[in-house]
N, C-alpha and C positions, 0 to 999 in steps of 0.2 A: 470605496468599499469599506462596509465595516468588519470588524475583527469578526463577528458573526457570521457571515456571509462567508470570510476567506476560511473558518473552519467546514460549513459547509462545501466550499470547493476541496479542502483537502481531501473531505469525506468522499466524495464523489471520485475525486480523483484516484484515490486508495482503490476505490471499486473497481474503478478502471483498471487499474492496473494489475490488480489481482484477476481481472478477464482476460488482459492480454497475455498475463502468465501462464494461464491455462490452457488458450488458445497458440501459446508457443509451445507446448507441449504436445498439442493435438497434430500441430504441422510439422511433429517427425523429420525434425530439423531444415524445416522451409521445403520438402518437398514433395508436400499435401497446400494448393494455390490459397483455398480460399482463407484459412483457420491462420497462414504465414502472410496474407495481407491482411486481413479484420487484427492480428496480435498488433502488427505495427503500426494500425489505424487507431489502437486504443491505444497503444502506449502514447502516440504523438499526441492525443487529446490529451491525457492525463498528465505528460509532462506540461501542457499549453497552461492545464488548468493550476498543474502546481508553481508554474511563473510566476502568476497572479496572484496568488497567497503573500509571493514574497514581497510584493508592495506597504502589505499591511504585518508580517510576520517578521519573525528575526531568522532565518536561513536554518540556523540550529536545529531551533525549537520544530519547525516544518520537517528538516529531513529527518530527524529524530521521530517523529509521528508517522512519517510518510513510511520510512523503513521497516519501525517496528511494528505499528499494524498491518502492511501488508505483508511483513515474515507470518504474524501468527495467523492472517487471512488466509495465505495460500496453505500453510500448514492445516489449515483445516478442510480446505477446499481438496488436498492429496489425500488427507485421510477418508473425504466423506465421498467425493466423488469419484477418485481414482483408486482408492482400495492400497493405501500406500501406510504403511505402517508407522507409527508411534513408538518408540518404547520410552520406558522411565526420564532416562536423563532428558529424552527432547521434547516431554512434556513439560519437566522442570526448567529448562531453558527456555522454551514457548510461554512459561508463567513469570519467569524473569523478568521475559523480554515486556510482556504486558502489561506488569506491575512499571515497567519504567517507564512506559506509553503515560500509565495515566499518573507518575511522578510528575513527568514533561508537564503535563497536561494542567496539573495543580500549581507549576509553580507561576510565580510571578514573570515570568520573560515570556509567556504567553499573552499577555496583555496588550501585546503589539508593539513591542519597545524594541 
């Protein structure tokens, strides 16, 4: 696999997970069946796909990307779909956290080292 390929998996997997996040939400704590099986169906693909990463990845660099994009994914996924409010500081914390996504992202341990 190349480094290429295992950013693409994290990408996907990010999606996933920010679906199963959503869909753990909708299953009203597991007891709505279908939204508390499809949550735990995505999550286990998403974790399968972030295994594979760590072949080519250094552990860090992955869960540092994997975290902070899917904080500020769902964060937006509550505001835009759920109707869930924002205020100031947790915009500025959301822009934090993003700016340190794409720090990860610039630095050199990205490279597959």
């Amino acid at each position: 696999m190349t480094v290429a390929q295992a950013w693409g998996l994290i990408g996907v997997a990010i999606v996933l997970e920010v679906g199963a996040t959503s869909l753990l939400r909708q299953s009203q704590g597991f007891t709505r069946l279908l939204p508390g099986v499809g949550s735990l169906l995505l999550y286990g693909v998403a974790l399968y796909l972030l295994s594979i990463t760590l072949r080519v990845l250094p552990v860090g660099v992955v869960y540092a990307v994997w975290s902070g994009a899917g904080i500020v994914l769902i964060s937006l996924v509550g505001w835009l779909v759920f109707r869930q409010a924002l205020d100031g500081p947790a915009v500025v914390g959301i822009g934090l956290i993003l700016l340190g996504v794409v720090v990860v992202n610039l630095s050199k341990a990205t490279a597959g080292g």
